[in-house]
Backbone as CSV, one residue per row, in Angstrom:
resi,resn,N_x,N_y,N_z,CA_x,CA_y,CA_z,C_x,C_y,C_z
1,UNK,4.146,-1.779,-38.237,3.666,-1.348,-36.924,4.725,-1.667,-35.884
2,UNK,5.275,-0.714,-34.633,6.236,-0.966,-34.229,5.440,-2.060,-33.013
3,UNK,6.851,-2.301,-32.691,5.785,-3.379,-31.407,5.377,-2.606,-29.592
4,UNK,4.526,-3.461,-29.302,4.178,-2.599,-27.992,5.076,-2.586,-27.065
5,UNK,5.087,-1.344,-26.564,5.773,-0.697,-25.250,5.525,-1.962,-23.842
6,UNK,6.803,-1.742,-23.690,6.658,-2.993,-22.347,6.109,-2.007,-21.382
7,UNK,5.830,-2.989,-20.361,4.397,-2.619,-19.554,5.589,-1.516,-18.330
8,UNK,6.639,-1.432,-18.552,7.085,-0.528,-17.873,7.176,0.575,-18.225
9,UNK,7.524,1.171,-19.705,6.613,2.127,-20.136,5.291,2.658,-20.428
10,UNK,4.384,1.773,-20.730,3.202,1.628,-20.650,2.853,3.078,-19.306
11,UNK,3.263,1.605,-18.239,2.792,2.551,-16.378,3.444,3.698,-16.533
12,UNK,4.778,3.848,-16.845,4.971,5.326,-16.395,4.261,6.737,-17.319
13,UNK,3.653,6.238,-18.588,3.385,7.150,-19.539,1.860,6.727,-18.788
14,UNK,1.285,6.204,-18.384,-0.164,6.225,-17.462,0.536,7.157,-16.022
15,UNK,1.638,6.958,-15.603,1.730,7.973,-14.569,2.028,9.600,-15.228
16,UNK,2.818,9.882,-16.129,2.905,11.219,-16.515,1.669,11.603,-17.337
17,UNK,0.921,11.173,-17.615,-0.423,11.509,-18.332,-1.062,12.037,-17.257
18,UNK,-2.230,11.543,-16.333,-2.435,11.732,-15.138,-2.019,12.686,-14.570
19,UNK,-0.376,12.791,-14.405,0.093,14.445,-13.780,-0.325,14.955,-14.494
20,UNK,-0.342,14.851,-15.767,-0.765,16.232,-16.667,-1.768,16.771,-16.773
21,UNK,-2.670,15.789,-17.034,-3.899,15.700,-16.706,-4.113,16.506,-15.219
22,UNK,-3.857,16.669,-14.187,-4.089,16.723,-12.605,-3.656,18.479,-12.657
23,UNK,-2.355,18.425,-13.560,-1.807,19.725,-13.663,-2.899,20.584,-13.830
24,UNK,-3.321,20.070,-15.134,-3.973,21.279,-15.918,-5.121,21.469,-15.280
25,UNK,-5.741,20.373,-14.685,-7.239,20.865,-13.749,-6.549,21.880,-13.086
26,UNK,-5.843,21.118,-11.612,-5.521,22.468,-10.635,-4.933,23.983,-11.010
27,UNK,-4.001,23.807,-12.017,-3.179,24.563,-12.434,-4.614,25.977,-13.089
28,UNK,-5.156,25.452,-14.017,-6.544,26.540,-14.362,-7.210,26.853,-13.394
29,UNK,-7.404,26.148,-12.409,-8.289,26.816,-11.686,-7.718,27.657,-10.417
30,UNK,-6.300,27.692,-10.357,-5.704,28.224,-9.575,-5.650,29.777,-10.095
31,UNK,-5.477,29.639,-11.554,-5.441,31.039,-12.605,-7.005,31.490,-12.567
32,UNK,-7.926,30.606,-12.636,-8.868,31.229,-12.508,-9.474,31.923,-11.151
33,UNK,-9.255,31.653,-10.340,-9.633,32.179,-9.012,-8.461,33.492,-9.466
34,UNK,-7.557,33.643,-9.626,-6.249,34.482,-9.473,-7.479,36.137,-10.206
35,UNK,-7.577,35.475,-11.608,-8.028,36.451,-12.614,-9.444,37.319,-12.106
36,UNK,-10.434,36.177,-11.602,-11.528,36.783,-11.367,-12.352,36.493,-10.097
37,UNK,-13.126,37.172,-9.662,-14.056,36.487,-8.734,-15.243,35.816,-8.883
38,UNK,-15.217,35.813,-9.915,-17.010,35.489,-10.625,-16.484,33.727,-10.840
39,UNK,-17.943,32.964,-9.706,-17.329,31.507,-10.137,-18.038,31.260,-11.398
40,UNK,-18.621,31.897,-11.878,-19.481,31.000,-12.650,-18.075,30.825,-14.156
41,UNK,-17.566,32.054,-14.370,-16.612,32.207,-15.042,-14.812,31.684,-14.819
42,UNK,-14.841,31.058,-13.541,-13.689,30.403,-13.042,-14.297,29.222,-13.239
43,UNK,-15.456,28.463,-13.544,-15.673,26.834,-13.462,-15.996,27.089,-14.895
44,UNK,-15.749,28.010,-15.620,-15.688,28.108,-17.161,-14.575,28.171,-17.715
45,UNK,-13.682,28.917,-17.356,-11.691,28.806,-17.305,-11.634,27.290,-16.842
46,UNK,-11.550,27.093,-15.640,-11.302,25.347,-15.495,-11.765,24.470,-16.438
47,UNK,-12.859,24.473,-16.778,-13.720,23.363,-17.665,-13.302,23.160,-19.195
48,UNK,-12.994,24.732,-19.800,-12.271,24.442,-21.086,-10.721,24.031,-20.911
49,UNK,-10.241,24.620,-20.382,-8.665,24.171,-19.712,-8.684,22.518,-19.918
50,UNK,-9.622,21.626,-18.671,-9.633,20.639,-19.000,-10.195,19.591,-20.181
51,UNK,-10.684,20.467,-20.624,-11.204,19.865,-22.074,-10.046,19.636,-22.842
52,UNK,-9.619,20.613,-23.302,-8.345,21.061,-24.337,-7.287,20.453,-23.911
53,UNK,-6.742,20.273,-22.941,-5.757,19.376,-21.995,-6.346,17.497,-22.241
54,UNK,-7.170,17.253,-21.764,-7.706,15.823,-22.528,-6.959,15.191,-23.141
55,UNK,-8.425,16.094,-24.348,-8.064,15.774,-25.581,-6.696,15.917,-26.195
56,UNK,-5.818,16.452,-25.811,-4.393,16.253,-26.253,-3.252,15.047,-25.578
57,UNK,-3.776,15.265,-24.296,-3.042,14.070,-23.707,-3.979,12.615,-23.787
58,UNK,-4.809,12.408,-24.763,-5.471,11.055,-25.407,-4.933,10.907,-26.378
59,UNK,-5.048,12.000,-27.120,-4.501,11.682,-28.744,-2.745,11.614,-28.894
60,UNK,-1.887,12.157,-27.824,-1.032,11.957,-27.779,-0.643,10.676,-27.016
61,UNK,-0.825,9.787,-25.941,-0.592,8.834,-25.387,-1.439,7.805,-25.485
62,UNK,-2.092,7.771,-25.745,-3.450,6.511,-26.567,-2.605,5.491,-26.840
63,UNK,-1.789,5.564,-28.253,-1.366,4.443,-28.511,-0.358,4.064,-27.931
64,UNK,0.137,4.401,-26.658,1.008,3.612,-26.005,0.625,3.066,-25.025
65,UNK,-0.412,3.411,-24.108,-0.685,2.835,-22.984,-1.963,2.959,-22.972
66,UNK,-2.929,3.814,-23.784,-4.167,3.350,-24.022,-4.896,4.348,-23.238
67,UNK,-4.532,5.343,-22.642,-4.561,6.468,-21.775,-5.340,6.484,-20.922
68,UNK,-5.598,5.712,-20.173,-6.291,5.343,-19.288,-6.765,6.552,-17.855
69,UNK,-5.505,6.980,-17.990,-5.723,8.068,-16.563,-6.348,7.750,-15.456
70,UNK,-7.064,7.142,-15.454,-8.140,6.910,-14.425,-8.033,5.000,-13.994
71,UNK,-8.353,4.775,-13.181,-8.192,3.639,-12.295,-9.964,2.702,-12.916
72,UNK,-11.008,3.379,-12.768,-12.086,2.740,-13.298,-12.319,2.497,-14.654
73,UNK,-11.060,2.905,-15.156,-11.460,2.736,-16.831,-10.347,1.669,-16.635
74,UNK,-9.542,1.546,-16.414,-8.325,0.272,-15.965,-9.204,-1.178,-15.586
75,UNK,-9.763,-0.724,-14.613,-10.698,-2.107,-13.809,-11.738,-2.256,-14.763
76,UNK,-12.631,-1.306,-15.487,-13.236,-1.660,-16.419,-13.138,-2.389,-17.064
77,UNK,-11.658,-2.095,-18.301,-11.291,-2.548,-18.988,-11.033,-4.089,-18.708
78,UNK,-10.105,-4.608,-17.806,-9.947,-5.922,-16.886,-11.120,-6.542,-17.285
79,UNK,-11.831,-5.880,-16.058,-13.549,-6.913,-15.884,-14.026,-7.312,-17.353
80,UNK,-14.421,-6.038,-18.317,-14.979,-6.697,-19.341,-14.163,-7.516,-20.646
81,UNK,-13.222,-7.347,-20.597,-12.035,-8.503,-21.032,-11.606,-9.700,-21.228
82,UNK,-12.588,-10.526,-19.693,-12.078,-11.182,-19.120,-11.893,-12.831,-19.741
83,UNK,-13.180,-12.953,-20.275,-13.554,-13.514,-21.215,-13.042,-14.062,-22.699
84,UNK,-12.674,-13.218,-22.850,-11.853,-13.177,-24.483,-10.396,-13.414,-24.276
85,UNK,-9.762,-13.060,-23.440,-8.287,-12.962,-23.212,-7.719,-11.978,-23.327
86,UNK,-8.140,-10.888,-23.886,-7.645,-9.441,-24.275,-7.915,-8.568,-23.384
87,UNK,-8.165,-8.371,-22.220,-8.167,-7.527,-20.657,-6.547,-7.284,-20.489
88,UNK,-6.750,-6.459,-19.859,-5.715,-6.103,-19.336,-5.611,-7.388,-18.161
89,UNK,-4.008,-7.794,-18.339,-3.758,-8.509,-17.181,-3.884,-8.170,-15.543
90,UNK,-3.770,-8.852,-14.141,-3.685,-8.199,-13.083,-2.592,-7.724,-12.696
91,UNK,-1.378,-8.259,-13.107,-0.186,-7.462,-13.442,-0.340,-5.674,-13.900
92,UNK,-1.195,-5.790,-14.840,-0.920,-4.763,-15.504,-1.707,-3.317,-14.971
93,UNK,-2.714,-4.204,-14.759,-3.660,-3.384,-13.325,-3.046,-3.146,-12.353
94,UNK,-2.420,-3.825,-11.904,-1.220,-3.361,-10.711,-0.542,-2.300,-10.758
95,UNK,-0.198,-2.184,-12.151,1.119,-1.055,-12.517,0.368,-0.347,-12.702
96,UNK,-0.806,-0.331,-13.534,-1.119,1.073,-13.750,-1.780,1.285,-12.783
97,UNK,-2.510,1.502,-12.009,-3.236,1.754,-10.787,-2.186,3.117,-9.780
98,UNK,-1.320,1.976,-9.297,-0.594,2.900,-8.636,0.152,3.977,-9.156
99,UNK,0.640,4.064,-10.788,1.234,5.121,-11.720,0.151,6.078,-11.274
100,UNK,-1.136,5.818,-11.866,-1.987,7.065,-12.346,-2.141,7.570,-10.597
101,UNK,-2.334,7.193,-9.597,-2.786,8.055,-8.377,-1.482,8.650,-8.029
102,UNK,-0.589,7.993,-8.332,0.863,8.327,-8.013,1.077,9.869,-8.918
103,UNK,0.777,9.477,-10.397,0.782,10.572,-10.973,-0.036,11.788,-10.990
104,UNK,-1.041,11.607,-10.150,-2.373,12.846,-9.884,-1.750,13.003,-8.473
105,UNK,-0.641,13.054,-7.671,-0.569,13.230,-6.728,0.747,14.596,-7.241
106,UNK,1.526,13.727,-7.907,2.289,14.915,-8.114,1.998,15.947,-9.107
107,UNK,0.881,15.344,-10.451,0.415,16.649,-11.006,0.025,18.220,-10.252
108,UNK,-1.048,17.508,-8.549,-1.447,18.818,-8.090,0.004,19.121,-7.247
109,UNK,0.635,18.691,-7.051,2.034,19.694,-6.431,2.174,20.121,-7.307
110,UNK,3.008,19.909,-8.496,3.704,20.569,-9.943,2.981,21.913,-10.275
111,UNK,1.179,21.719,-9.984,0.381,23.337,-10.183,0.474,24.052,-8.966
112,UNK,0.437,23.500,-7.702,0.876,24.600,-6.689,1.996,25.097,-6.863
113,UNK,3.031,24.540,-7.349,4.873,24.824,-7.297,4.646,25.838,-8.327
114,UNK,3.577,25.851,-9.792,3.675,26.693,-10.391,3.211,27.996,-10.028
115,UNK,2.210,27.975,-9.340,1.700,29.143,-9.009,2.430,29.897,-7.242
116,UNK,3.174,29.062,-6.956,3.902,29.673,-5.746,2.857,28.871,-4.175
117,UNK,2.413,28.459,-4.470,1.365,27.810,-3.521,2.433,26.852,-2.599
118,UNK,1.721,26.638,-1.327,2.607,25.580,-0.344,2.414,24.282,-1.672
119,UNK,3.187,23.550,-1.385,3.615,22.091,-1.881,3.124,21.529,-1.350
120,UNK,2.474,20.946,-0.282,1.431,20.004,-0.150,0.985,20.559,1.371
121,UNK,-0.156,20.922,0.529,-1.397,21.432,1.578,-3.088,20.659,1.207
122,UNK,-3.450,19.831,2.247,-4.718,19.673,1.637,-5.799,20.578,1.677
123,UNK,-6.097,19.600,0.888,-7.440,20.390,0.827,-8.631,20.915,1.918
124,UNK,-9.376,21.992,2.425,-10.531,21.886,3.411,-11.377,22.521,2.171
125,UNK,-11.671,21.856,1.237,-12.692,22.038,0.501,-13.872,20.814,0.532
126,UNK,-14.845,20.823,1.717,-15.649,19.989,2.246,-17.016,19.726,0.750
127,UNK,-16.816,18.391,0.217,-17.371,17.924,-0.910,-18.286,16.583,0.053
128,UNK,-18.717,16.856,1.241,-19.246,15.380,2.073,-20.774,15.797,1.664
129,UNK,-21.343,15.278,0.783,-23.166,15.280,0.598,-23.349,14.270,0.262
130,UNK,-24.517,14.246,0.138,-25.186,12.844,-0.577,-25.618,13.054,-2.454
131,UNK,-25.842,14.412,-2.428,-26.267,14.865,-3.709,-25.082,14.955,-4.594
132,UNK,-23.332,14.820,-3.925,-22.576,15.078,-4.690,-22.182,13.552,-5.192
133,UNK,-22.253,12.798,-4.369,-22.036,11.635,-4.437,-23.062,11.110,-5.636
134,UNK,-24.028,11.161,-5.533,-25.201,10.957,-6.490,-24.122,11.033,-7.878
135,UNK,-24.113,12.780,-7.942,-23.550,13.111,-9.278,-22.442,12.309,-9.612
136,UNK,-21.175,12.121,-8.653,-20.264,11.283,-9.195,-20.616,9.996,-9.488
137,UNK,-21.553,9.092,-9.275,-22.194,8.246,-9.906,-22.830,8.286,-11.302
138,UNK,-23.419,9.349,-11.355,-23.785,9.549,-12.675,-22.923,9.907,-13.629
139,UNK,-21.543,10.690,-13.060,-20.282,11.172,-14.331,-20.090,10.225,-14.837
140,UNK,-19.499,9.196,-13.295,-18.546,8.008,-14.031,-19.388,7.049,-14.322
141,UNK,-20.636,7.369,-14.197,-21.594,5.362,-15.318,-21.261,6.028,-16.974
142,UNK,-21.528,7.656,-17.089,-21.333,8.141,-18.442,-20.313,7.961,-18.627
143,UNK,-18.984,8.008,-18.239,-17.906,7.967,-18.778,-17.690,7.055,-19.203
144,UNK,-17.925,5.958,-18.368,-17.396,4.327,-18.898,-18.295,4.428,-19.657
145,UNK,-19.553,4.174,-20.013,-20.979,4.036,-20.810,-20.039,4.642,-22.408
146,UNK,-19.979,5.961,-21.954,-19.474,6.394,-23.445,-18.323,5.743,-23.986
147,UNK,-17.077,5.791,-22.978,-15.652,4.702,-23.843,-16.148,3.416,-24.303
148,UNK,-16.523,2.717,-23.145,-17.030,1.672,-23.708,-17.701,1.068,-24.957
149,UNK,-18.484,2.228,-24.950,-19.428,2.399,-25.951,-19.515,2.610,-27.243
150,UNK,-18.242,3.181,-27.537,-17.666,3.536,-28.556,-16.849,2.547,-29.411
151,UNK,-16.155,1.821,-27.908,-15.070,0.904,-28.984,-16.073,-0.281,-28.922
152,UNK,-17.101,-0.617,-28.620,-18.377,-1.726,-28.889,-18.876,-1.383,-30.247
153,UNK,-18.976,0.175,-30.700,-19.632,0.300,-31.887,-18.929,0.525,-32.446
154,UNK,-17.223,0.497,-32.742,-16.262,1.013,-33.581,-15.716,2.022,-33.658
155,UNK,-16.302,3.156,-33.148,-15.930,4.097,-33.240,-14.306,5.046,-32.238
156,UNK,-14.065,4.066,-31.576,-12.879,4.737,-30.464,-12.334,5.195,-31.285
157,UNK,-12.048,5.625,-32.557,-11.013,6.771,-32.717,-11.700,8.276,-32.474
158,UNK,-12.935,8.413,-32.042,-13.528,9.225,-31.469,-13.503,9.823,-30.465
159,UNK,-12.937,8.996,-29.490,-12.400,8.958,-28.439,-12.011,9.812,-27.586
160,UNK,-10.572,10.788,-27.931,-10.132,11.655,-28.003,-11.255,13.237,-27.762
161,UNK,-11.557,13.275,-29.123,-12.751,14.354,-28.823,-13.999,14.378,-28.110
162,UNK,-14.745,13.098,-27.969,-16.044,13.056,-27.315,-15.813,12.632,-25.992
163,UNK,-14.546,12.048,-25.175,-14.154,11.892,-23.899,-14.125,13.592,-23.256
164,UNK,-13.074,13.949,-24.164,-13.310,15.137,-23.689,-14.674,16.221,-23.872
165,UNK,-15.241,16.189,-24.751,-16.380,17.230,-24.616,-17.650,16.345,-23.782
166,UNK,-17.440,15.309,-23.133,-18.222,14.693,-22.390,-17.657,15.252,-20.937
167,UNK,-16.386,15.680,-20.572,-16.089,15.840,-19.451,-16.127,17.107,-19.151
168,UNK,-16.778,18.153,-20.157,-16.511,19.042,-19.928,-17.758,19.531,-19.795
169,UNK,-18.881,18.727,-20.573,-20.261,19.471,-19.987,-20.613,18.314,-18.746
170,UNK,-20.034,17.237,-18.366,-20.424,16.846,-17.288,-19.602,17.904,-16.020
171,UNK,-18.462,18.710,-16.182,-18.521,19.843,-15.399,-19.828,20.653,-15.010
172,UNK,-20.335,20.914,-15.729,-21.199,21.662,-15.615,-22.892,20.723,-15.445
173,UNK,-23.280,19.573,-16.032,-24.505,19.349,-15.782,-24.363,18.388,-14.155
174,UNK,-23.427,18.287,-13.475,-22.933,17.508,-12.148,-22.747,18.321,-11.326
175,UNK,-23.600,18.505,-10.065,-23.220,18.839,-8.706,-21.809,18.839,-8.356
176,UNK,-21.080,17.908,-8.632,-19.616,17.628,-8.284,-18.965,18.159,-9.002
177,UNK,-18.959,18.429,-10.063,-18.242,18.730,-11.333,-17.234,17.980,-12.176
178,UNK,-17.955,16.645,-11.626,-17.621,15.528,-12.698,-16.174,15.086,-12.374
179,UNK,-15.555,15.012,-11.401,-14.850,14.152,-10.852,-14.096,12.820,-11.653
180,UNK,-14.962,11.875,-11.327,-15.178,10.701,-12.751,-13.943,10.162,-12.734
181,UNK,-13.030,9.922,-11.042,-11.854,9.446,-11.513,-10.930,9.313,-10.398
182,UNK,-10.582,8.115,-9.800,-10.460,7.856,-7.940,-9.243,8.403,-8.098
183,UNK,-8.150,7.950,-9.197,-6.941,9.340,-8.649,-6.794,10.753,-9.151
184,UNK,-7.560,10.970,-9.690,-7.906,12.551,-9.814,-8.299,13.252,-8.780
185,UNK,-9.480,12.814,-7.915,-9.897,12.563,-6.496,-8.653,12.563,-5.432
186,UNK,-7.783,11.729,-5.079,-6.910,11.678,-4.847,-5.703,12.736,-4.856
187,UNK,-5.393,12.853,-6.016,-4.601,13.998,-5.805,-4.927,15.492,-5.600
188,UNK,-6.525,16.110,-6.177,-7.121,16.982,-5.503,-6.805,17.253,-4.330
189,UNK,-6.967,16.315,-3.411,-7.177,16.476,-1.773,-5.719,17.289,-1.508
190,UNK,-4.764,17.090,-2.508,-3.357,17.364,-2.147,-2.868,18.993,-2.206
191,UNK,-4.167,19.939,-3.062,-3.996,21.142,-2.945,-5.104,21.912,-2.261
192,UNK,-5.252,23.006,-1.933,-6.115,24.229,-1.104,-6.599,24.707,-1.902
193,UNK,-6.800,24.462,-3.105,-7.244,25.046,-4.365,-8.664,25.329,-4.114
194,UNK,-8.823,25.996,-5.400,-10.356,25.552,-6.094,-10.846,24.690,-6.717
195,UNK,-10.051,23.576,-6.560,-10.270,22.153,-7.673,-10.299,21.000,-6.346
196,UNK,-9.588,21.571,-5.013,-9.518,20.515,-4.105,-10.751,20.008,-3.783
197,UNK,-10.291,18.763,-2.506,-11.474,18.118,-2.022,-11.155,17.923,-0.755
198,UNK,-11.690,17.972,0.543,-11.213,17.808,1.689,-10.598,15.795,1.746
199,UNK,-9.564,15.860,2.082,-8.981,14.245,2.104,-10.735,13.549,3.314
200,UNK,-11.055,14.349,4.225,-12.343,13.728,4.632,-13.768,13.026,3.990
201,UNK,-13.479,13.828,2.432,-14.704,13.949,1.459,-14.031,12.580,0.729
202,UNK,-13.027,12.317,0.431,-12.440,11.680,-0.223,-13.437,10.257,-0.751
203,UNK,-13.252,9.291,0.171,-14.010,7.878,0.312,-15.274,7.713,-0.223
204,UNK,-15.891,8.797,0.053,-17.265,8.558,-0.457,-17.655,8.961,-2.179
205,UNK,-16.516,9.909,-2.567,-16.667,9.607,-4.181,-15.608,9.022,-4.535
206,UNK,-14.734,7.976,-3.919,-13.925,6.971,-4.494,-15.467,5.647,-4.509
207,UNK,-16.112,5.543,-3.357,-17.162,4.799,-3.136,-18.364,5.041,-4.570
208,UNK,-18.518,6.090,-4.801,-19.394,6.401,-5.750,-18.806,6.005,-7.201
209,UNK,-17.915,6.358,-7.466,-17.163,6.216,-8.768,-16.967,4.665,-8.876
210,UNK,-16.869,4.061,-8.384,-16.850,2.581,-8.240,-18.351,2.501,-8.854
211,UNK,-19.289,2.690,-8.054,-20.550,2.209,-8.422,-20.836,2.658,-9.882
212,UNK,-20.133,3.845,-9.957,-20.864,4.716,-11.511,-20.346,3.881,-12.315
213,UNK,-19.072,3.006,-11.993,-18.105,2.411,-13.039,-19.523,1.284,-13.192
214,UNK,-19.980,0.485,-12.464,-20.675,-0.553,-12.795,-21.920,-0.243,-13.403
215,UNK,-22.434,0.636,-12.925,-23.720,1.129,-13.507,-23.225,1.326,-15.170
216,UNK,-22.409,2.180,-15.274,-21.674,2.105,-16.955,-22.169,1.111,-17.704
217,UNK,-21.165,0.194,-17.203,-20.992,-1.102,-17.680,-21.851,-2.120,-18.235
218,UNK,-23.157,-1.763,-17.469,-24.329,-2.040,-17.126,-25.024,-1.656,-18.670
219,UNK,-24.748,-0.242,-18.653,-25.804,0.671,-19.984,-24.809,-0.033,-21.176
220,UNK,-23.643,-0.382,-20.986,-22.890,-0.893,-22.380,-23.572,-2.205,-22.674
221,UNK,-24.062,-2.886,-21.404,-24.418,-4.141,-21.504,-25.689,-4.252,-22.755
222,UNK,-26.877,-2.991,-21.887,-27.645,-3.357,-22.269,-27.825,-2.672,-23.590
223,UNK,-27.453,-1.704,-24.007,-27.333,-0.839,-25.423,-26.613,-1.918,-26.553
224,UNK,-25.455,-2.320,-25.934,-24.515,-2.566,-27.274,-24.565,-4.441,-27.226
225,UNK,-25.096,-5.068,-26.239,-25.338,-6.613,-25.807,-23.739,-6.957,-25.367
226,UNK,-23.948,-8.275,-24.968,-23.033,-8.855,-24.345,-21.510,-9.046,-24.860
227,UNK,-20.313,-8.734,-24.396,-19.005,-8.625,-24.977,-18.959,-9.431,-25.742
228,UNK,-18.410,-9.444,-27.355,-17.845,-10.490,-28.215,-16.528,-10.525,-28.752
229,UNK,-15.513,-11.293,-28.445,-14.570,-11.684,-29.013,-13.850,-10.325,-30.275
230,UNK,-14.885,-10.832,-30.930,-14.447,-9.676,-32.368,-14.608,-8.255,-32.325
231,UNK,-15.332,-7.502,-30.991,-15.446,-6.433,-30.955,-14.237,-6.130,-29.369
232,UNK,-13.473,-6.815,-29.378,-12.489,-6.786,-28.419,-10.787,-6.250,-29.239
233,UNK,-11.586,-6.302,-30.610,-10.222,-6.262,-31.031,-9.019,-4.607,-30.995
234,UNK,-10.333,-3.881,-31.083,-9.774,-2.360,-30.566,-10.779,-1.762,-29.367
235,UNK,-10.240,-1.289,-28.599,-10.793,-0.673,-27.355,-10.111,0.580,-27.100
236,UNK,-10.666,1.828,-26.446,-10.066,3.035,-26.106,-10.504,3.390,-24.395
237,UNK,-9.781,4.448,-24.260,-9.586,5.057,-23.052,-9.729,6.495,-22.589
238,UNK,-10.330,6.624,-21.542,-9.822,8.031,-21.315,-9.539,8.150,-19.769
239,UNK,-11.035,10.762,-17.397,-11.222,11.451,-16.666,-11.366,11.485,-17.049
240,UNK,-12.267,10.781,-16.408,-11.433,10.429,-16.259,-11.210,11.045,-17.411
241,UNK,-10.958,10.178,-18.103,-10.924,9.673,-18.763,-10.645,9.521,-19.405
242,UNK,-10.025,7.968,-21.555,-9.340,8.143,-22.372,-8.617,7.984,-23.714
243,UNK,-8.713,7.219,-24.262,-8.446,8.058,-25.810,-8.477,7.485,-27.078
244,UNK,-7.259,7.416,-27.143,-7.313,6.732,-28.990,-7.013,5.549,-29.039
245,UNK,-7.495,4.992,-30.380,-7.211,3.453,-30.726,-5.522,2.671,-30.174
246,UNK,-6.398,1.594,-29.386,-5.175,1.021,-28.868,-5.245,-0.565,-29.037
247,UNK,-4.460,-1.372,-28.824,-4.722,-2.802,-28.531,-5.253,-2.838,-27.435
248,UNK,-6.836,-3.494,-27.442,-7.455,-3.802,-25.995,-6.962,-3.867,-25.104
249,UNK,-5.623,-4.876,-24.993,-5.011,-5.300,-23.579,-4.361,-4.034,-22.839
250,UNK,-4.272,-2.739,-23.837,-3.502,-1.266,-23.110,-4.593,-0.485,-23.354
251,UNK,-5.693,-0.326,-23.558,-6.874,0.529,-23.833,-8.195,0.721,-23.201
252,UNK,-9.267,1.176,-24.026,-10.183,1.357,-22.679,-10.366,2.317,-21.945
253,UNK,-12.640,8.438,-20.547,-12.394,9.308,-19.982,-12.259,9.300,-19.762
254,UNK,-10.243,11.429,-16.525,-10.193,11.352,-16.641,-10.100,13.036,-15.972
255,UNK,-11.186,11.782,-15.544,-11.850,12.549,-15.781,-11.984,13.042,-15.059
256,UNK,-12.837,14.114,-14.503,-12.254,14.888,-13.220,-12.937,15.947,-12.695
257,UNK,-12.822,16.914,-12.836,-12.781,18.447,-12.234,-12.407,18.381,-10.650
């Protein structure tokens, strides 16, 4: 087994994941508005786009940095860790934190630049409700609920596929369209798209996604019981979310739309 990637590769392969990740949301749904007018069939182009996109950038970057993409699966990971010794350090939370928003910032330029779009225009796609907020609470308690959940019962090499087909019907059963991910959120605001978010809307599903993260955490608590040592030994990740078997301390959906 080779040995692990220092934490400076680690962050930057959590920052180019994330763009990619960020790409392929905006980037589809920029094609989809292009192709048709029918939304119901443009939040159907976006939704498989980001499915299929995922799941490849989990199963491909998993075992190096644990593919985290997302900032609440990072702090997740930390918090429930903490205990055992196998969390991610605050160091390491540090680095990746700012990679992944860093990297969802330039994913949505990279899809405007592709499609000819201004380079940084925000968003006035006004997402300020209470009902949307709701939903992003409910994406991201499922998201963490499910990663979590998985590497509690063994299963994170699952990861990969059920992160993603979790994010893709939480497109569709979420008011929001499943968000599930503060720098995904984040870099949204950065295009005029059909994937944007007004930078005004912003706070209140960074505010929500926080809570969904705990509520998660919460259903892992009470489904799978209290963290143990020996079930710390593999953990996964995903938009968030993300992916394949990793060493806990880099692991741990992503998630998005």
């Amino acid at each position: 087994m080779s040995a692990p990637a220092s934490l400076l590769r680690r962050a930057t392969v959590e920052g180019i994941g994330t763009a990619a990740l960020v790409a392929v949301v905006v980037g589809s749904g920029i094609q989809a508005t292009e192709l048709t007018r029918d939304v119901g069939v443009q939040l159907l182009g976006n939704s498989l786009a980001t499915v299929f996109g995922l799941g490849v950038l989990i199963t491909l970057l998993g075992s190096v940095s644990g593919a985290h993409f997302n900032p609440v699966v990072t702090l997740a990971a930390w918090f429930t860790g903490r205990r055992t010794g196998d969390a991610p350090t605050l160091r390491e939370v540090a680095a990746y934190v700012p990679a992944q928003v860093t990297g969802a910032i330039v994913g949505a330029v990279l899809a405007d630049a592709m499609f000819g779009k201004t380079l940084v225009r925000f968003s006035t796609h006004d997402r300020f409700a209470g009902h949307l907020w709701l939903a992003e609470v409910v994406a991201t308690a499922g998201l963490v609920w499910l990663i979590f959940g998985l590497a509690r019962s063994g299963r994170a090499h699952l990861a990969p596929l059920l992160v993603a087909s979790y994010i893709g019907a939480a497109y569709w059963f979420t008011s929001s369209t499943s968000f599930a991910n503060p720098a995904v959120t984040i870099g949204r605001a950065f295009t005029d798209t059909f994937t944007g978010i007004a930078p005004t809307s912003v706070l209140p599903f960074l505010a929500a996604q926080l809570i969904g993260a705990t509520v998660g955490l919460g259903l892992v608590a009470v489904c799978f019981g209290r963290l143990a040592a020996a079930n710390e030994d593999e953990l996964v990740v995903s938009h968030g979310g993300q992916q394949s078997a990793a060493p806990a301390r880099s692991a741990e959906e992503s998630a998005l739309t």
